[in-house]
N, CA, C and O atoms as a Maestro MAE file, in Angstrom:
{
 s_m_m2io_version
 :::
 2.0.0
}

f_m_ct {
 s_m_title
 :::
 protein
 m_atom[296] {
  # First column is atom index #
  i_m_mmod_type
  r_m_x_coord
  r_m_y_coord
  r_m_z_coord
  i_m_residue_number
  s_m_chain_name
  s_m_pdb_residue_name
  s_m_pdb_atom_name
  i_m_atomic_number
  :::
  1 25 -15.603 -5.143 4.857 1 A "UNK " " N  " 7
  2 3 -15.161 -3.816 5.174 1 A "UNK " " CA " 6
  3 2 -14.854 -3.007 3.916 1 A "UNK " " C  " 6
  4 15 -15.090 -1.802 3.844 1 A "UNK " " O  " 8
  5 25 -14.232 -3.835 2.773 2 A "UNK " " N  " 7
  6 3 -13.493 -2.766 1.589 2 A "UNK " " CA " 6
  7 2 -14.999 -2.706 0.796 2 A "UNK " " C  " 6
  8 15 -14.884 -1.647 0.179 2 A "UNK " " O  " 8
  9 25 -16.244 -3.203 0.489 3 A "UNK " " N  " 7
  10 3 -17.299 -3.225 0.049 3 A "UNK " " CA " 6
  11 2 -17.998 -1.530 1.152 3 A "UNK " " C  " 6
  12 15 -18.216 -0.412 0.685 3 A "UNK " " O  " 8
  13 25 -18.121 -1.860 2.213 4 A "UNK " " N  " 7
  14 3 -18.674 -1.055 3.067 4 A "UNK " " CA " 6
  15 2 -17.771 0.716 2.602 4 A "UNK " " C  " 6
  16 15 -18.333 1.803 2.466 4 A "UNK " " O  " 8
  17 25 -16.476 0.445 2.483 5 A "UNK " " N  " 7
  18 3 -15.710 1.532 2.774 5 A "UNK " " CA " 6
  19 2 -15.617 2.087 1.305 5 A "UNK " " C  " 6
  20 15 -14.957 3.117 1.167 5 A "UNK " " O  " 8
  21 25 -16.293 1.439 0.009 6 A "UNK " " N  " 7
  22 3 -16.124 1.961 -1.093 6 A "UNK " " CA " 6
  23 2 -17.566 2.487 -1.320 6 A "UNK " " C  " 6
  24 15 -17.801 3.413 -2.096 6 A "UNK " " O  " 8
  25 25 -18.680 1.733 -0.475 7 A "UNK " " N  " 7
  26 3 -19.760 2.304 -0.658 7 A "UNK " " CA " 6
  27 2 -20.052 3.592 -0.312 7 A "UNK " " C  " 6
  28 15 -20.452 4.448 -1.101 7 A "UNK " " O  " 8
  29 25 -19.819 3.770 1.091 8 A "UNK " " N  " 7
  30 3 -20.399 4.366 1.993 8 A "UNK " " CA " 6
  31 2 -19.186 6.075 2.099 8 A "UNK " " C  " 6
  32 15 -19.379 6.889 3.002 8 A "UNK " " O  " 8
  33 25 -18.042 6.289 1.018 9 A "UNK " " N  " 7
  34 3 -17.212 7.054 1.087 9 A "UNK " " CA " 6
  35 2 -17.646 7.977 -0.162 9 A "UNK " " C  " 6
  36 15 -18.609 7.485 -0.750 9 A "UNK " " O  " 8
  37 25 -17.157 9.268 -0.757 10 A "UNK " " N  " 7
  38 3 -17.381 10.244 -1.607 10 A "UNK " " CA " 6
  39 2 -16.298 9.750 -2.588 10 A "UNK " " C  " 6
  40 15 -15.521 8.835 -2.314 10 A "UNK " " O  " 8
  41 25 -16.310 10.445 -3.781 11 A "UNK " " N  " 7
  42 3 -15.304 9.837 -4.988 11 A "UNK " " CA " 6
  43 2 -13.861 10.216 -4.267 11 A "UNK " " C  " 6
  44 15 -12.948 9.393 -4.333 11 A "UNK " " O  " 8
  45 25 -13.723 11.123 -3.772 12 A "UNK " " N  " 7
  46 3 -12.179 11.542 -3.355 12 A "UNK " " CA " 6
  47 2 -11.650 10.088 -2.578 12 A "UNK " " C  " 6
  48 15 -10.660 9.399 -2.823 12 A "UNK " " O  " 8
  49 25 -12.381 9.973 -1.875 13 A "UNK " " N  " 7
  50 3 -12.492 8.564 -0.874 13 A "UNK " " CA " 6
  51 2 -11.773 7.044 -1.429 13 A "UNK " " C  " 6
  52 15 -10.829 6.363 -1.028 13 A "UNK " " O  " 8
  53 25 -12.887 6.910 -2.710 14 A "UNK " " N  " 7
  54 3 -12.565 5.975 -3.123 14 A "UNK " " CA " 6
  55 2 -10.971 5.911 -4.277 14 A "UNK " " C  " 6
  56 15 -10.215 4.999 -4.612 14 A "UNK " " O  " 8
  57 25 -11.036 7.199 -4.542 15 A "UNK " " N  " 7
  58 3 -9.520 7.368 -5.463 15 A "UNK " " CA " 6
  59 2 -8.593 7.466 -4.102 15 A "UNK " " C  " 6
  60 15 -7.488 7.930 -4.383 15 A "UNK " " O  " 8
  61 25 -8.707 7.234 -3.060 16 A "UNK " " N  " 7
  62 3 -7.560 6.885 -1.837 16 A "UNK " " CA " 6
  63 2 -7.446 5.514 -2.016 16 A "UNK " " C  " 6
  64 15 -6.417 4.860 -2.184 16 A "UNK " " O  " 8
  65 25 -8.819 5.067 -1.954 17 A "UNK " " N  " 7
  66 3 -8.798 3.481 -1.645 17 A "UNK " " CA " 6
  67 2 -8.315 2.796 -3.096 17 A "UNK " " C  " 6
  68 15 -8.281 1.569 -3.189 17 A "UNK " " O  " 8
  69 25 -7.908 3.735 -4.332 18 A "UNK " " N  " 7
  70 3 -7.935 3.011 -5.512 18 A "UNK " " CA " 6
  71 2 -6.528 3.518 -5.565 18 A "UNK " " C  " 6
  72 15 -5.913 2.835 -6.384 18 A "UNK " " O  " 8
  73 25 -5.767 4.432 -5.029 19 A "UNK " " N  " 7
  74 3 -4.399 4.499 -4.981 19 A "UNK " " CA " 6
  75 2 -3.357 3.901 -3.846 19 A "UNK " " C  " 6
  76 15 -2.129 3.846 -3.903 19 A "UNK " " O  " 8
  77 25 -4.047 3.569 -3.038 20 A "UNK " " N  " 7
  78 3 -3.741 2.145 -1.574 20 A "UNK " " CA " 6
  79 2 -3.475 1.117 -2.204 20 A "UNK " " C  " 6
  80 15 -2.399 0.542 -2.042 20 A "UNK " " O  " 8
  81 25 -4.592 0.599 -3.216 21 A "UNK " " N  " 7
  82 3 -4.517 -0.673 -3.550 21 A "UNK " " CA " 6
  83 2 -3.063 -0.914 -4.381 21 A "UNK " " C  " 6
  84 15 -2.088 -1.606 -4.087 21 A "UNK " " O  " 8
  85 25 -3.387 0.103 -5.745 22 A "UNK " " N  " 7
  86 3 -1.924 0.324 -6.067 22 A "UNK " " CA " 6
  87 2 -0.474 0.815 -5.416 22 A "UNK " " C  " 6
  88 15 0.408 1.096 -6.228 22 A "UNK " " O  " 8
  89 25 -0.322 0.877 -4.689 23 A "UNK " " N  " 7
  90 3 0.897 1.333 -3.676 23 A "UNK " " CA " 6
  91 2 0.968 -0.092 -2.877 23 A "UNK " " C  " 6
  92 15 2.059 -0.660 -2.820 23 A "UNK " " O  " 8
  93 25 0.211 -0.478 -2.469 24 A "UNK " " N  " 7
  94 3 0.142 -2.293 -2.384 24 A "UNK " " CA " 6
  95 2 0.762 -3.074 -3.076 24 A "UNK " " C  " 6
  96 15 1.714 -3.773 -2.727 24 A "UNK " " O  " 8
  97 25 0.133 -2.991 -4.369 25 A "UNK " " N  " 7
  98 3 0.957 -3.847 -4.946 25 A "UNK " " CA " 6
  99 2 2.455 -3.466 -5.409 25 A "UNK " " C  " 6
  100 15 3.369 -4.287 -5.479 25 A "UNK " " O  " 8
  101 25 2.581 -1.896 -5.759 26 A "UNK " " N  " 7
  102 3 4.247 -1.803 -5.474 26 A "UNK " " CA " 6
  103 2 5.071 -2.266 -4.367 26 A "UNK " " C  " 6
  104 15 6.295 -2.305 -4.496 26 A "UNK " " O  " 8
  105 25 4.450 -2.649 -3.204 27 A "UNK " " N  " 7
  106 3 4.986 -3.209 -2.024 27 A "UNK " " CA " 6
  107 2 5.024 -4.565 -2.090 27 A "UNK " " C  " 6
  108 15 5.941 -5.028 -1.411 27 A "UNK " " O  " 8
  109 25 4.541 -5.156 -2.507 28 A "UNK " " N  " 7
  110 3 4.435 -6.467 -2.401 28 A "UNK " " CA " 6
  111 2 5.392 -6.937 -3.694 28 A "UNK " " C  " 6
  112 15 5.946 -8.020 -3.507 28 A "UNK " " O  " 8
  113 25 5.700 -6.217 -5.114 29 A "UNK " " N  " 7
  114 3 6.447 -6.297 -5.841 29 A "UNK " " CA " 6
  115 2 8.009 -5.712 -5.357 29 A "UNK " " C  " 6
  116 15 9.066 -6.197 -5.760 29 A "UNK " " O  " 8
  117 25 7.912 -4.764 -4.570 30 A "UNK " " N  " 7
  118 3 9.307 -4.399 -4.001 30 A "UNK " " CA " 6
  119 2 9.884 -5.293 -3.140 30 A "UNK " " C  " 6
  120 15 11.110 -5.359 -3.057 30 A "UNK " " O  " 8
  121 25 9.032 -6.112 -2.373 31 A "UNK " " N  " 7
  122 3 9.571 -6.896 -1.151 31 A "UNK " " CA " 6
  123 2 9.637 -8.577 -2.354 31 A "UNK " " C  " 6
  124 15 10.653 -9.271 -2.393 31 A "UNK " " O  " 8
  125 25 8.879 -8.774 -2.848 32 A "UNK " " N  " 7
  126 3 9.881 -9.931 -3.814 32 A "UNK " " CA " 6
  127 2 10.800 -9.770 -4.487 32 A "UNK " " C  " 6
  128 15 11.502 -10.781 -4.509 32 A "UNK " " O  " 8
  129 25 11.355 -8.579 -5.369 33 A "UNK " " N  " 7
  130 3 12.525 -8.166 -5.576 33 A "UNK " " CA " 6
  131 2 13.336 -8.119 -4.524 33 A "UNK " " C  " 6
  132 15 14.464 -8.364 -4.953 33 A "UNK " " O  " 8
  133 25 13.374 -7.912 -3.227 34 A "UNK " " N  " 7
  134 3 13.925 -7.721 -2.410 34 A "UNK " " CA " 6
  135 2 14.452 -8.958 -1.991 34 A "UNK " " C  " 6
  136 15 15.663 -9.101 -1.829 34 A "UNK " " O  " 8
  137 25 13.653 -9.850 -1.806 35 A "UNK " " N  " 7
  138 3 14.085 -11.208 -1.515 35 A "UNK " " CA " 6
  139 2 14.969 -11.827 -2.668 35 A "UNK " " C  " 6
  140 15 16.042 -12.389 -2.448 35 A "UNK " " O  " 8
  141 25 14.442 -11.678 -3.848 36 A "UNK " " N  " 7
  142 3 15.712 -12.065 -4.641 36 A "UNK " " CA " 6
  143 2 16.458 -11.799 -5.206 36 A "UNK " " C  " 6
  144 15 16.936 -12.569 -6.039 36 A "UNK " " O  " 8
  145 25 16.908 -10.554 -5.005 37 A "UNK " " N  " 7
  146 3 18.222 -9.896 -4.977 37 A "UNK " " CA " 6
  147 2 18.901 -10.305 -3.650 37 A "UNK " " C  " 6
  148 15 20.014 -10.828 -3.711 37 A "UNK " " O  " 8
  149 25 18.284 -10.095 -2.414 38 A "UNK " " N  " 7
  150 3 19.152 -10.860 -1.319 38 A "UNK " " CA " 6
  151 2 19.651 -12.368 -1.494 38 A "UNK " " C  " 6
  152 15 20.702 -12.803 -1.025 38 A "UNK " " O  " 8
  153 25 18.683 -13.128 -2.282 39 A "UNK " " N  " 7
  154 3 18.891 -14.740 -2.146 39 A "UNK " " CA " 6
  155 2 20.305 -15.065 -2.768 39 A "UNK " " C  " 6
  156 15 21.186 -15.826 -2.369 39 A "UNK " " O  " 8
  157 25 20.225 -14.099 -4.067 40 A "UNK " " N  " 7
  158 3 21.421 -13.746 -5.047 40 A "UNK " " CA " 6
  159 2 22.419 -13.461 -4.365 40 A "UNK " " C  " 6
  160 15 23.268 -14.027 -5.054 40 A "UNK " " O  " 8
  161 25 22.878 -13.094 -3.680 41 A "UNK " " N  " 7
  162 3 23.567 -12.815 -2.726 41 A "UNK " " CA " 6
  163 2 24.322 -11.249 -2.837 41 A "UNK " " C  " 6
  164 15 25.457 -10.919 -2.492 41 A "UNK " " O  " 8
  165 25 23.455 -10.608 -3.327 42 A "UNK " " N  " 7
  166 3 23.218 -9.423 -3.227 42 A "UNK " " CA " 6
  167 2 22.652 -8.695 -2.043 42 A "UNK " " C  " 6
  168 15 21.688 -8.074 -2.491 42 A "UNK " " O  " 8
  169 25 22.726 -8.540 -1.209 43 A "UNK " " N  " 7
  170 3 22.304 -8.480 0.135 43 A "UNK " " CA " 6
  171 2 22.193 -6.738 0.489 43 A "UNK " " C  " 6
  172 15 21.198 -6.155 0.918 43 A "UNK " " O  " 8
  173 25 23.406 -6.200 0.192 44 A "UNK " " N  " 7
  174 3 23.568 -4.775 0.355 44 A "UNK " " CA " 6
  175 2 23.123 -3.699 -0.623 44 A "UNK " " C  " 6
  176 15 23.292 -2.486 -0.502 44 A "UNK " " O  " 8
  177 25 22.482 -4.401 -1.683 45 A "UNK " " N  " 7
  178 3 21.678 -3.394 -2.679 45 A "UNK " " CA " 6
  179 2 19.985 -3.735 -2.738 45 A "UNK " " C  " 6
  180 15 19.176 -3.496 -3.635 45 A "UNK " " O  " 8
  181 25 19.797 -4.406 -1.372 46 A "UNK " " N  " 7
  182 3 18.551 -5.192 -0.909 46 A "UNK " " CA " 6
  183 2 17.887 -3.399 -0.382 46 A "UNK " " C  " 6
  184 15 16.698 -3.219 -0.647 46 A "UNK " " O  " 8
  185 25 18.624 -2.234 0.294 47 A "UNK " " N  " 7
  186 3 17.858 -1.458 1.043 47 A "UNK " " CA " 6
  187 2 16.885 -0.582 0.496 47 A "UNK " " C  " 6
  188 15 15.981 -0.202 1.241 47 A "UNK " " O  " 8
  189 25 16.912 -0.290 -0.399 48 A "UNK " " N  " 7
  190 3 15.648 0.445 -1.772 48 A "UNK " " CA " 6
  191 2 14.906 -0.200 -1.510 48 A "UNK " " C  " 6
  192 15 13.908 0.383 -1.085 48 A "UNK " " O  " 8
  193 25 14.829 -1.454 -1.541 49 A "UNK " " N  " 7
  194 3 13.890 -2.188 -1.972 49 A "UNK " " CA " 6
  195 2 12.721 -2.131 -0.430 49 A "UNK " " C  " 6
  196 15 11.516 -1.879 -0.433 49 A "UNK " " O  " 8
  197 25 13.396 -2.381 0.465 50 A "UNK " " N  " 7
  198 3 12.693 -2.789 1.597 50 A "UNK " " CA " 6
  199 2 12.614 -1.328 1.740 50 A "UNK " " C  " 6
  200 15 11.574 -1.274 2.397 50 A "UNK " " O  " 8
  201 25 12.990 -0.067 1.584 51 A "UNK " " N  " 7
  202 3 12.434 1.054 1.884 51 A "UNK " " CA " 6
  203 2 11.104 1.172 1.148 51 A "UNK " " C  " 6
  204 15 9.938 1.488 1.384 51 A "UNK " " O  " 8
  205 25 11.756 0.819 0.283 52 A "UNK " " N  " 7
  206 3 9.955 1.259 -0.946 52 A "UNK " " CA " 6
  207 2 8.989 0.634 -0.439 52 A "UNK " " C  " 6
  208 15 7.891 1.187 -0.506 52 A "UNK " " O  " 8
  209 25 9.112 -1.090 0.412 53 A "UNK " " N  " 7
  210 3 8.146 -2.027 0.502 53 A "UNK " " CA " 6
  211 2 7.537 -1.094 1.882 53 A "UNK " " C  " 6
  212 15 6.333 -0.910 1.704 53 A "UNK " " O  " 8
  213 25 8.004 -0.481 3.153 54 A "UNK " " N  " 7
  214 3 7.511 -0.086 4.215 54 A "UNK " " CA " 6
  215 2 7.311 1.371 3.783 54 A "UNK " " C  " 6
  216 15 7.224 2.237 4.654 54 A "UNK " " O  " 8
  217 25 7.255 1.598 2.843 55 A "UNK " " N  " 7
  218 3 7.018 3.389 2.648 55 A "UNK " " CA " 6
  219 2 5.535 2.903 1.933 55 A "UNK " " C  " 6
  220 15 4.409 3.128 2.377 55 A "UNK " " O  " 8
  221 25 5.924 2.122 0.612 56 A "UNK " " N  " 7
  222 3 4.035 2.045 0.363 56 A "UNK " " CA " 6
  223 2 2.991 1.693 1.001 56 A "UNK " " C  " 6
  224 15 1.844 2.105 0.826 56 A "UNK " " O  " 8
  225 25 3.580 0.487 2.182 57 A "UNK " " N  " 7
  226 3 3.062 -0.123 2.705 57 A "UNK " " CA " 6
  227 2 2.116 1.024 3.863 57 A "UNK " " C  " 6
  228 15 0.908 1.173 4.043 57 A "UNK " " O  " 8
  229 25 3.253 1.638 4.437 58 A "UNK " " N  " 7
  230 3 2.176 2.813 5.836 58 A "UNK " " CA " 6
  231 2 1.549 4.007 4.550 58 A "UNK " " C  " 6
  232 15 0.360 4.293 4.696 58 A "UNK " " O  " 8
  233 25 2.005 4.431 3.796 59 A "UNK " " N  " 7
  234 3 1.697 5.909 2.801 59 A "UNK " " CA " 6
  235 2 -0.033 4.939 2.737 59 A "UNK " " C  " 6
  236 15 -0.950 5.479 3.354 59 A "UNK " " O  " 8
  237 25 -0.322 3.687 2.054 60 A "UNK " " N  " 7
  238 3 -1.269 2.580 1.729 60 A "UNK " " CA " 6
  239 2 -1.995 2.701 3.261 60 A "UNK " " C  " 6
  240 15 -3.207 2.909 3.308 60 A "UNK " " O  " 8
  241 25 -1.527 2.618 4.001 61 A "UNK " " N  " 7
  242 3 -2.470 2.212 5.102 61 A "UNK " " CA " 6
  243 2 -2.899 3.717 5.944 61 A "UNK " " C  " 6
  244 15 -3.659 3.956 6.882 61 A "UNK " " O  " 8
  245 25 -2.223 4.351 5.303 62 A "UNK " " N  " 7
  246 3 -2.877 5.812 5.943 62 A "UNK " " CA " 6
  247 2 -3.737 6.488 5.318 62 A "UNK " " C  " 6
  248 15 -4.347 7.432 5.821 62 A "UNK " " O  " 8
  249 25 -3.982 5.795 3.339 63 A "UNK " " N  " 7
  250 3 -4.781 6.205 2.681 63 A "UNK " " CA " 6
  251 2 -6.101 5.987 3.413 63 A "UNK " " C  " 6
  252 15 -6.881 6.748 3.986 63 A "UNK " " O  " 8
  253 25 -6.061 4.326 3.129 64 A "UNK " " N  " 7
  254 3 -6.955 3.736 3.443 64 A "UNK " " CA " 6
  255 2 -8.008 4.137 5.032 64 A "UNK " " C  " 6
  256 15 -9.238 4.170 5.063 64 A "UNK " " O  " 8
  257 25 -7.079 4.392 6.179 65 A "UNK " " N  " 7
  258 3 -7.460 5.140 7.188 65 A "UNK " " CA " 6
  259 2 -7.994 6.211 7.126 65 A "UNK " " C  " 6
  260 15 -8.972 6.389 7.853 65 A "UNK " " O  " 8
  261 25 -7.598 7.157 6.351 66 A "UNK " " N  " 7
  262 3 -7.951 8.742 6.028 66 A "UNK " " CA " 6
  263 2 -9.284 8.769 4.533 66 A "UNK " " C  " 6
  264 15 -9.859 9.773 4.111 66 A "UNK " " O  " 8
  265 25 -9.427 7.457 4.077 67 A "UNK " " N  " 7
  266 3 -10.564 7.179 3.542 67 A "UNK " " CA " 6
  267 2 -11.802 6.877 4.180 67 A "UNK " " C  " 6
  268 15 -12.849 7.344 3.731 67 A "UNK " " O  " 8
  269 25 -11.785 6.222 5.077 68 A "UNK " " N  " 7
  270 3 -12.757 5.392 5.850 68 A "UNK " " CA " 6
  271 2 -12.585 6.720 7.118 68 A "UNK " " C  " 6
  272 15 -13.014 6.280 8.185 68 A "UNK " " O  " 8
  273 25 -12.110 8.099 7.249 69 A "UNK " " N  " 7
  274 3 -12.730 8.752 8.131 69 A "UNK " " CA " 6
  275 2 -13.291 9.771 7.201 69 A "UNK " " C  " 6
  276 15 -13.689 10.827 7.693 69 A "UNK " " O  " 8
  277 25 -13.381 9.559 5.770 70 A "UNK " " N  " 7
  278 3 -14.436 10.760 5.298 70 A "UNK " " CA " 6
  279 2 -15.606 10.007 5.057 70 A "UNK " " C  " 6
  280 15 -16.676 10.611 4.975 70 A "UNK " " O  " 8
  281 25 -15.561 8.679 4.920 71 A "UNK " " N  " 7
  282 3 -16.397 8.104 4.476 71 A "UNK " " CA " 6
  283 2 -17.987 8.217 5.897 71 A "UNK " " C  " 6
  284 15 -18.031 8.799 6.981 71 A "UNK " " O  " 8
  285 25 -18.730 7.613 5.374 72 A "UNK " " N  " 7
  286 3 -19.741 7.571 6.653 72 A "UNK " " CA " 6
  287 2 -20.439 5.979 7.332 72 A "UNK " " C  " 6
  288 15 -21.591 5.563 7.449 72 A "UNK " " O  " 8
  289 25 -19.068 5.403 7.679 73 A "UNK " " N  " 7
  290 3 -19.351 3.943 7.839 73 A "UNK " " CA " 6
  291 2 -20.023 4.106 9.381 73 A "UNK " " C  " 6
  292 15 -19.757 5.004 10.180 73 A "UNK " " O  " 8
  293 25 -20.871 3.103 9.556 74 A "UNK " " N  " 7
  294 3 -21.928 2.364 10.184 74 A "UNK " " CA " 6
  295 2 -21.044 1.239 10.931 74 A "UNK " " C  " 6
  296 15 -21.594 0.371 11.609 74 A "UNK " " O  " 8
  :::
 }
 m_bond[295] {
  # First column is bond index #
  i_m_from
  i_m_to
  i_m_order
  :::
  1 1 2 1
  2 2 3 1
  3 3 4 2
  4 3 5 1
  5 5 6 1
  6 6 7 1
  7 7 8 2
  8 7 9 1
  9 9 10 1
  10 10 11 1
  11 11 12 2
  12 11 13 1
  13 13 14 1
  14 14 15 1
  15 15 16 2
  16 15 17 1
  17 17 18 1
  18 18 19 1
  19 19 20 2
  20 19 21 1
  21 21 22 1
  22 22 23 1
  23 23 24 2
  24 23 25 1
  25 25 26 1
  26 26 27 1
  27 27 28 2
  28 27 29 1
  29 29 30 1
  30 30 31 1
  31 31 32 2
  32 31 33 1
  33 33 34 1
  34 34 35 1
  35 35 36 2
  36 35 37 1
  37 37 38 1
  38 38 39 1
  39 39 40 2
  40 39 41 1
  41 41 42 1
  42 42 43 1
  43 43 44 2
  44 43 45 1
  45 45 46 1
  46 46 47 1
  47 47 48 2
  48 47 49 1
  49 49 50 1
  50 50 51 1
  51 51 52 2
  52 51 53 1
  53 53 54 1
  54 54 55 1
  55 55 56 2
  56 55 57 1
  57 57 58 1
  58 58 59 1
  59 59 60 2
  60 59 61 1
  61 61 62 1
  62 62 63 1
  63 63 64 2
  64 63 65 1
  65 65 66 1
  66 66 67 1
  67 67 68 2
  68 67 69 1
  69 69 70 1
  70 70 71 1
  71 71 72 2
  72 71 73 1
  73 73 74 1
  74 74 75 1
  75 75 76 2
  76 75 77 1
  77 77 78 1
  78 78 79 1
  79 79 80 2
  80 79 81 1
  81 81 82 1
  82 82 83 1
  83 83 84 2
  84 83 85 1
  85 85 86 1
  86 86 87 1
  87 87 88 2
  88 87 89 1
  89 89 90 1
  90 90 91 1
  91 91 92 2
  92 91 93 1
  93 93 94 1
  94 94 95 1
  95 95 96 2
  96 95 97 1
  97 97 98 1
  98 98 99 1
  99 99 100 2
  100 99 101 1
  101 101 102 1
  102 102 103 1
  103 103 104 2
  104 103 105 1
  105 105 106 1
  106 106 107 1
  107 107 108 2
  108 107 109 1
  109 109 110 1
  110 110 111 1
  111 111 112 2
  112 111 113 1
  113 113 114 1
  114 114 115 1
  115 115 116 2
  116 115 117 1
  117 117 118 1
  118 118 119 1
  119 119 120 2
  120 119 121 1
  121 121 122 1
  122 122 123 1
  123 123 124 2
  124 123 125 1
  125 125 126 1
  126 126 127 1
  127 127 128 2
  128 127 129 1
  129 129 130 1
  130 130 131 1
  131 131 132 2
  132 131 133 1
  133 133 134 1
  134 134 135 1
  135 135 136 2
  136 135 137 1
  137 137 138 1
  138 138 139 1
  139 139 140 2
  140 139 141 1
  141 141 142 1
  142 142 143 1
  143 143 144 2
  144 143 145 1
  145 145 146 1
  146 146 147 1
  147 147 148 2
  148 147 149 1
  149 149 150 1
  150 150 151 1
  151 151 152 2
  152 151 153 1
  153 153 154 1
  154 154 155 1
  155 155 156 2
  156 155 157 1
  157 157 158 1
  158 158 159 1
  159 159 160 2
  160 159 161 1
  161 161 162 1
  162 162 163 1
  163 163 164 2
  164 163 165 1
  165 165 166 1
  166 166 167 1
  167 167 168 2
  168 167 169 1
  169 169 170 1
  170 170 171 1
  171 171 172 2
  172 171 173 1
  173 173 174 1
  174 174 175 1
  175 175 176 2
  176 175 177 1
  177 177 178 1
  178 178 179 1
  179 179 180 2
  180 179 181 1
  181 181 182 1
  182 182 183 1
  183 183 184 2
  184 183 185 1
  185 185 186 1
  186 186 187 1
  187 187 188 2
  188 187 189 1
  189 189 190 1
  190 190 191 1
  191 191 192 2
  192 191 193 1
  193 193 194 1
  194 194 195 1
  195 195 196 2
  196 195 197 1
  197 197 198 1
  198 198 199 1
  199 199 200 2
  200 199 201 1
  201 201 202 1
  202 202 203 1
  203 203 204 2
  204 203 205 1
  205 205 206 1
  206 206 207 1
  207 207 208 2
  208 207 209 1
  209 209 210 1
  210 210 211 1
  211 211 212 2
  212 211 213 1
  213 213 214 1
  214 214 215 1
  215 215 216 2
  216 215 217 1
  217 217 218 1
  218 218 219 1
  219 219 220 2
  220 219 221 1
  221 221 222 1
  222 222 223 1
  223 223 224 2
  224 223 225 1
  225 225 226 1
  226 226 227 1
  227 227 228 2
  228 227 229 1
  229 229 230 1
  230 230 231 1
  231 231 232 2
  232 231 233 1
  233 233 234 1
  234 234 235 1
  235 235 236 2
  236 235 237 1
  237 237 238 1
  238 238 239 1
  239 239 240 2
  240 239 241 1
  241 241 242 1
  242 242 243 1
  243 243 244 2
  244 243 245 1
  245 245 246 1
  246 246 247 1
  247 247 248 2
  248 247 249 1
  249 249 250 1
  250 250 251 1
  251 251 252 2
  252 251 253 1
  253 253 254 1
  254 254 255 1
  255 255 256 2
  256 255 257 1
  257 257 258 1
  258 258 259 1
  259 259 260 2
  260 259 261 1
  261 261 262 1
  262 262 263 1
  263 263 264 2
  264 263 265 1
  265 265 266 1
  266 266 267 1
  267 267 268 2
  268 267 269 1
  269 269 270 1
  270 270 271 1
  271 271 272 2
  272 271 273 1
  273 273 274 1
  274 274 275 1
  275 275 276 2
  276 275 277 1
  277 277 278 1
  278 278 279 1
  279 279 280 2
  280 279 281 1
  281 281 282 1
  282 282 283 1
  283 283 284 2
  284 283 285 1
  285 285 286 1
  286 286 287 1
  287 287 288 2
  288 287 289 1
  289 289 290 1
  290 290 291 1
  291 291 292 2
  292 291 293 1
  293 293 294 1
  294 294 295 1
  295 295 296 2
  :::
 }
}
C-alpha cells in the first residue's frame, strides 16, 4: 500500500506521507517517554506525553488519508 500510495500520488502527496511518517515517530518516541516517566513513578507529569502520542498519532493518520485521496490509487 505505502509503495502504491507514494507512487501513484503528486509531490504535495508524498510530502504528507513524508510528514506522517515523521509525526510517527514523534509518537512512538512520546509514548516511550511516557512509559518511563510513569514507571519512575512519575505518573502525573505522564499527560504531555500521551497527548503528543494521540495528537501525532490521528494529525499522522489523517495525513496519510488525505494523501491517498489525492493520489490516484487503483
Amino acid at each position: 500500500m505505502w509503495r502504491q500510495l507514494l507512487e501513484y500520488t503528486d509531490t504535495v502527496g508524498r510530502a504528507m506521507v513524508g510528514f506522517a511518517a515523521v509525526l510517527l515517530v514523534v509518537a512512538v518516541v512520546s509514548f516511550v517517554v511516557g512509559i518511563v516517566q510513569a514507571s519512575s513513578g512519575h505518573g502525573a507529569a505522564t499527560l504531555p506525553y500521551w497527548l503528543t502520542t494521540m495528537g501525532s498519532a490521528v494529525v499522522a493518520g489523517l495525513l496519510v488519508y488525505l494523501a491517498s485521496r489525492r493520489g490516484k490509487l487503483r
